[in-house]
C-alpha positions in Angstrom: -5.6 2.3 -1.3 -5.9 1.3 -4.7 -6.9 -2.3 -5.7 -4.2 -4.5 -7.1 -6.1 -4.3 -10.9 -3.2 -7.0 -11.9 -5.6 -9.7 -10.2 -8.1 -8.9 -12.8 -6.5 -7.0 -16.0 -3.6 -8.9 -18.6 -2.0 -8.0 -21.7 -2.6 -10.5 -24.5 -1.1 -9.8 -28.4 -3.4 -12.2 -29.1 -6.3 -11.1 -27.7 -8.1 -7.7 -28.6 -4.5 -6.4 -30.5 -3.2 -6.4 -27.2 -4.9 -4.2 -25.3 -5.6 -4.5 -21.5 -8.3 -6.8 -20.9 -10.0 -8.6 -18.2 -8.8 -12.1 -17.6 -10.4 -14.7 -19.2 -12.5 -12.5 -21.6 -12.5 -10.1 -24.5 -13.6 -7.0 -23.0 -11.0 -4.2 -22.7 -10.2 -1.6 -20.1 -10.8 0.5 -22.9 -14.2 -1.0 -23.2 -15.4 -0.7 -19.7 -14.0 3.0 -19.1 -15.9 3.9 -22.1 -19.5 2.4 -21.0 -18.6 3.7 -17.5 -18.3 7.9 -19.4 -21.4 7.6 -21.4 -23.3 6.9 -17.9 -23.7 3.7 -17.4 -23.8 2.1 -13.8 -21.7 -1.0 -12.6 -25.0 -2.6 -12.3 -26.2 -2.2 -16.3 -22.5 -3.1 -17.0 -22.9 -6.6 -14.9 -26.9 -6.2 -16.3 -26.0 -6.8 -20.2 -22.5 -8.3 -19.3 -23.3 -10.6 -16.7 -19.7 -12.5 -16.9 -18.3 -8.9 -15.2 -18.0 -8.8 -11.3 -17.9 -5.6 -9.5 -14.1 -6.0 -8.7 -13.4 -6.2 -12.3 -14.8 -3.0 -12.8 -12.7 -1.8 -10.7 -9.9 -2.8 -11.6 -10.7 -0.9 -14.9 -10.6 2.1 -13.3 -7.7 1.9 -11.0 -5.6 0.6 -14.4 -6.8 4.2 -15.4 -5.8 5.6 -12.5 -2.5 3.9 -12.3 -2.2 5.1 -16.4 -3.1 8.7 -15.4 -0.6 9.1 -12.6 2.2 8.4 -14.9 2.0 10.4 -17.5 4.5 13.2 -18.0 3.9 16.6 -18.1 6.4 17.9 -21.0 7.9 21.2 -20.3 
């Protein structure tokens, strides 16, 4: 079952152009998702971002997931 990422993830205009970020910061999905493909761990995420829980990483990803499982194939 996937988390419910709407506990952890908002869309702002005002913050970060309105991209998804985590509640009550500045860091993006888009953020996260990108440290998580060059390699890094949860751990060195929470390590230099120490504001960041494990359940916010999370919620990155199933946001992605979520994203990804609606996209349309065009014919």
């Amino acid at each position: 079952m996937i988390m419910n990422y709407h506990e952890y993830i908002a869309i702002n205009p005002e913050i970060r152009f309105g991209r998804p970020c985590l509640i009550g910061t500045r860091i993006s999905v888009y953020d996260v998702l990108g440290w998580l493909a060059a390699g890094m761990s949860m751990a060195e995420i929470i390590e230099d971002f120490p504001q960041l829980t494990e359940n916010q990483i999370l919620a990155c990803l199933a946001y992605a997931s979520e994203r990804e499982r609606r996209v349309k194939i065009a014919s």
